[in-house]
C-alpha positions as CSV (number, residue, x, y, z in Angstrom):
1,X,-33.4,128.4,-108.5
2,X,-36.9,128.8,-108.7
3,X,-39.0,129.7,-112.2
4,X,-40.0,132.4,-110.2
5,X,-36.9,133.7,-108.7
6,X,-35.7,133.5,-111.9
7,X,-38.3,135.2,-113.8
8,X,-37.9,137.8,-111.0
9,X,-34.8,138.7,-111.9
10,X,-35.7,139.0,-115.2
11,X,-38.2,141.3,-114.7
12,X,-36.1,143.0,-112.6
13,X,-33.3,143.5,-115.2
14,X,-35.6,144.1,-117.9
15,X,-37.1,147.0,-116.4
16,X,-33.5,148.1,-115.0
17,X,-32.2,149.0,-118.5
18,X,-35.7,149.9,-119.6
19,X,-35.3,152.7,-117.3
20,X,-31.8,153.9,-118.4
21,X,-32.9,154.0,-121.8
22,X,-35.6,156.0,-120.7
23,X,-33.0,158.3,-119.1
24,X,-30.4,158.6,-121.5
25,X,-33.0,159.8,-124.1
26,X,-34.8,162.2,-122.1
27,X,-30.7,163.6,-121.8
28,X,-30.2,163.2,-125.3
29,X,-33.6,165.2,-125.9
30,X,-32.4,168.0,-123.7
31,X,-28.9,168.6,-125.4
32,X,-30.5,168.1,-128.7
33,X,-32.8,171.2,-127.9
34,X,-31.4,174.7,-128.9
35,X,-31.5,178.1,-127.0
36,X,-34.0,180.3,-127.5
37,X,-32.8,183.5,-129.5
38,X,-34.7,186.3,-128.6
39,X,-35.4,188.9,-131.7
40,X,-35.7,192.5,-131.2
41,X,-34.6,195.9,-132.8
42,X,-32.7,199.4,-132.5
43,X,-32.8,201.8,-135.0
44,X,-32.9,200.6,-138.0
45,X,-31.4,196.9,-136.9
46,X,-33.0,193.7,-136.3
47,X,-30.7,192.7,-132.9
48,X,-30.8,188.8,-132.1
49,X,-29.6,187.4,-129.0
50,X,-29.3,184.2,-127.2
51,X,-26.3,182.1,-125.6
52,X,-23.8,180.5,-127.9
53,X,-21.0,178.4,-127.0
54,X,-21.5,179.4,-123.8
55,X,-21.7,183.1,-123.6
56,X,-24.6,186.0,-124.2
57,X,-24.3,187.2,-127.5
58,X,-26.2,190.2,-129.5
59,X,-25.9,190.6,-133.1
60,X,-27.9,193.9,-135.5
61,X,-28.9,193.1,-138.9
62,X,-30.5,194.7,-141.1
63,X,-34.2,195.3,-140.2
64,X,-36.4,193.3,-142.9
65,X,-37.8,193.4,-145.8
66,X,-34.5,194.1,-147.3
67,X,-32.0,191.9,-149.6
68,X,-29.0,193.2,-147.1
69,X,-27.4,190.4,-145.4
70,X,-24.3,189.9,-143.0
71,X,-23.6,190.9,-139.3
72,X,-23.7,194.9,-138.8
73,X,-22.5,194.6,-135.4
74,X,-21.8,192.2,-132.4
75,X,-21.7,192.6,-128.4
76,X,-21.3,190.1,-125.5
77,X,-21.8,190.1,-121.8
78,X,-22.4,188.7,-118.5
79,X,-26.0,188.3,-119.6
80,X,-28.3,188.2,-122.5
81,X,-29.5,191.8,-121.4
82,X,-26.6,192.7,-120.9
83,X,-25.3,191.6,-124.2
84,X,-28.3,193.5,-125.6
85,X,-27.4,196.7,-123.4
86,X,-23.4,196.6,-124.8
87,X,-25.2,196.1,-128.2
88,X,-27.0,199.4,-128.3
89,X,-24.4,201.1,-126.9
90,X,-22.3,200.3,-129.2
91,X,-24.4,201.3,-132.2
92,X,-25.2,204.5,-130.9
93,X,-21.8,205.5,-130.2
94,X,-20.9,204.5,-133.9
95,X,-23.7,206.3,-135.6
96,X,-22.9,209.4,-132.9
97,X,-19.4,209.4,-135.0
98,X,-20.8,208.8,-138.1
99,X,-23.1,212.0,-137.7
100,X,-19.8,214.2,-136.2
101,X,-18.4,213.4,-139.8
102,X,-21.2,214.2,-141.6
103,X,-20.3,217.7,-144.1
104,X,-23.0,220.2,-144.9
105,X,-23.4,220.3,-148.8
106,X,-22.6,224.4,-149.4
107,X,-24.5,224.6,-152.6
108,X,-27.5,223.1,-150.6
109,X,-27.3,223.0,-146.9
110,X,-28.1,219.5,-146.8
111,X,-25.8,217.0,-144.3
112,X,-24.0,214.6,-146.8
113,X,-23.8,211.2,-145.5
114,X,-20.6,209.2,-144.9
115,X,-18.8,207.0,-146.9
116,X,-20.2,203.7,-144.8
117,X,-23.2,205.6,-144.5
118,X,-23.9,204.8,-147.8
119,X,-22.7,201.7,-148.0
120,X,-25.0,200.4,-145.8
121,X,-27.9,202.0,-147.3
122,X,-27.0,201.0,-150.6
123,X,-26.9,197.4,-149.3
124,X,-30.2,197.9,-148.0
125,X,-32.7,199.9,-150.7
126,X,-33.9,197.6,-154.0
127,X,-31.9,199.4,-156.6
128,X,-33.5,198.5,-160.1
129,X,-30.6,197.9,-162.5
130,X,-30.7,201.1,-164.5
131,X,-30.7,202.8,-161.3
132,X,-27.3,200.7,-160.9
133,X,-25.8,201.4,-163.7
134,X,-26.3,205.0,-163.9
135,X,-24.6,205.3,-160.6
136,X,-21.6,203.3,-161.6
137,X,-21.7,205.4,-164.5
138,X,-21.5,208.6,-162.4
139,X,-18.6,206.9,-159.8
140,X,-16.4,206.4,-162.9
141,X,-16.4,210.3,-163.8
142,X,-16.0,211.2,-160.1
143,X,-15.3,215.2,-159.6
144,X,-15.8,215.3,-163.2
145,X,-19.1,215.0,-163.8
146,X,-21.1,213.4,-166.5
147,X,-23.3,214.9,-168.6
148,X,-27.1,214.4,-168.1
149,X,-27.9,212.7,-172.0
150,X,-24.5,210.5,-170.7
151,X,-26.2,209.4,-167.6
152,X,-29.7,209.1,-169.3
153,X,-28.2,206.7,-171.7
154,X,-26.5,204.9,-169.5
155,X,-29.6,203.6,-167.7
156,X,-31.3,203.7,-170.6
157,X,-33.6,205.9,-170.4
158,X,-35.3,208.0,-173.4
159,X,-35.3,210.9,-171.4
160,X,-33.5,212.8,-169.1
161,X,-36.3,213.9,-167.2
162,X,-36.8,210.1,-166.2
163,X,-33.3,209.5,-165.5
164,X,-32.9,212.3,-163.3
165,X,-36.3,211.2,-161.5
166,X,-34.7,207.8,-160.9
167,X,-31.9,209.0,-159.3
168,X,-34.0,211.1,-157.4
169,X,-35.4,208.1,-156.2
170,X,-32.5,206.5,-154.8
171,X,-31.7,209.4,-152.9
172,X,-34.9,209.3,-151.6
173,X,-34.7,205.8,-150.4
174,X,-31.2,206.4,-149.1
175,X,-32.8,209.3,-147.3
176,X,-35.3,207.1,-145.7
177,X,-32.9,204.3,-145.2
178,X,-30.6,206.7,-143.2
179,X,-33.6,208.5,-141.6
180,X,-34.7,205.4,-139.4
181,X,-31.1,205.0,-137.2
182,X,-30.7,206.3,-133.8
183,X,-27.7,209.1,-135.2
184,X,-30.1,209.7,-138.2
185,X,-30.3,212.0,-140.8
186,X,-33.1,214.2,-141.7
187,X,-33.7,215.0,-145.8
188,X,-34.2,219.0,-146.3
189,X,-38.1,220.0,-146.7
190,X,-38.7,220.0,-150.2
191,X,-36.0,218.1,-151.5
192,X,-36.5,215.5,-154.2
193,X,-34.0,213.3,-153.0
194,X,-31.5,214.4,-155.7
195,X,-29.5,216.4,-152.7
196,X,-27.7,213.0,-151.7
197,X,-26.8,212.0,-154.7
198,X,-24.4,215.1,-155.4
199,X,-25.5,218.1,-158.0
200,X,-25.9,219.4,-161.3
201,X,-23.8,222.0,-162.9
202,X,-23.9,223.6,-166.1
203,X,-20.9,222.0,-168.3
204,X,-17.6,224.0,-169.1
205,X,-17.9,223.9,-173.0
206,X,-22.0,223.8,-173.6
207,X,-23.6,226.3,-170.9
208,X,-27.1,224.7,-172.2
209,X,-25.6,220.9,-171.1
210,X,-25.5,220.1,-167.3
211,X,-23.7,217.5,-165.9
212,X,-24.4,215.4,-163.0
213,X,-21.8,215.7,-160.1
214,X,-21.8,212.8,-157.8
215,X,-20.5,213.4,-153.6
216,X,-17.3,211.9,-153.2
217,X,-18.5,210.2,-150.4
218,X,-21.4,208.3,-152.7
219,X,-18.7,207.5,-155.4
220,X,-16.8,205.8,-152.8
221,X,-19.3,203.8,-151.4
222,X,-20.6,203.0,-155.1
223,X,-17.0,201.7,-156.1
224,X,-16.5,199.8,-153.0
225,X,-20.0,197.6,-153.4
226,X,-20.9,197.7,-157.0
């Protein structure tokens, strides 16, 4: 054998596995790389969408900024549009039965949201905490009310002016919360919010107390979260 036979071989080898190295990272590179996910919205829902373990998924979030997390809803298909398209769909059709049983407040006229209805939204708006605990305060009396000094106190407030504007406030941003899906619901003209956090009646044994009457509907979604 000949140095440069030898060497040829050598060479040749060397450059052999040289190139499957080459190849087997350039493979390894490609696995290694993730799909795309695509990010869009509906509504009031973030909707992201890619391939995962090997079929088209579509998942709705909540739409940021919000401190709401967890999946709101899931659809797969053929495709990733079609994933998307089963996606929509979906939603729709859900808040199209959340709006069907919807009841119309008789002391104001006002649609009262549904039980998820709320819990959703009340996942979604920043709630400070005597916000909170005014609301748990209100869940706890249910159909019986609580008097407006009782709910004032209970958030801590010096006044139940203030208190009543904070509530106010959440109903507002429940309002607006609910306002941006594709079934949404519209707050009255003029209303301070207060309409969709229940009512105020004067109390049974001081007609110059009221009492704050919370919707069923809100106390159950308060109970179930808070």
């Amino acid at each position: 054998m000949t140095r440069s036979s030898a060497q040829g071989r050598t060479d040749a080898g060397h450059d052999l596995f040289k190139g499957m190295t080459k190849t087997k990272k350039v493979k390894e590179s490609k696995k290694a790389t993730p799909a795309p996910i695509q990010v869009g919205e509906h509504g009031r829902y973030q909707i992201k969408s890619g391939l995962l373990a090997g079929k088209f998924v579509a998942r709705a979030f909540a739409k940021p900024p919000t401190k709401a997390r967890g999946l709101m809803a899931e659809a797969t298909g053929e495709t990733e549009e079609a994933a998307i398209i089963a996606l929509h769909s979906a939603i729709d059709a859900r808040e199209a039965r959340r709006a069907d049983d919807r009841r119309t407040d008789p002391r104001k006229g006002t649609q009262v949201p549904t039980s998820d209805e709320y819990v959703e939204a009340l996942h979604s708006v920043n709630l400070t905490r005597p916000q909170r605990a005014m609301l748990m305060a209100l869940s706890l009396e249910e159909a019986d009310g609580l008097a407006e000094v009782k709910v004032a106190d209970a958030g801590n407030y010096k006044s139940t002016t203030s208190a009543n504007r904070a509530l106010a406030s959440v109903g507002r941003m429940i309002a607006s919360y609910l306002s941006s899906g594709t079934g949404s619901i519209r707050p009255s003209k003029g209303s301070d919010g207060s309409a969709l956090i229940g009512y105020r009646d004067v109390s049974e044994h001081d007609e110059k107390t009221e009492s704050w009457i919370v919707h069923p509907e809100l106390c159950a979604a308060i109970r179930n979260i808070m």
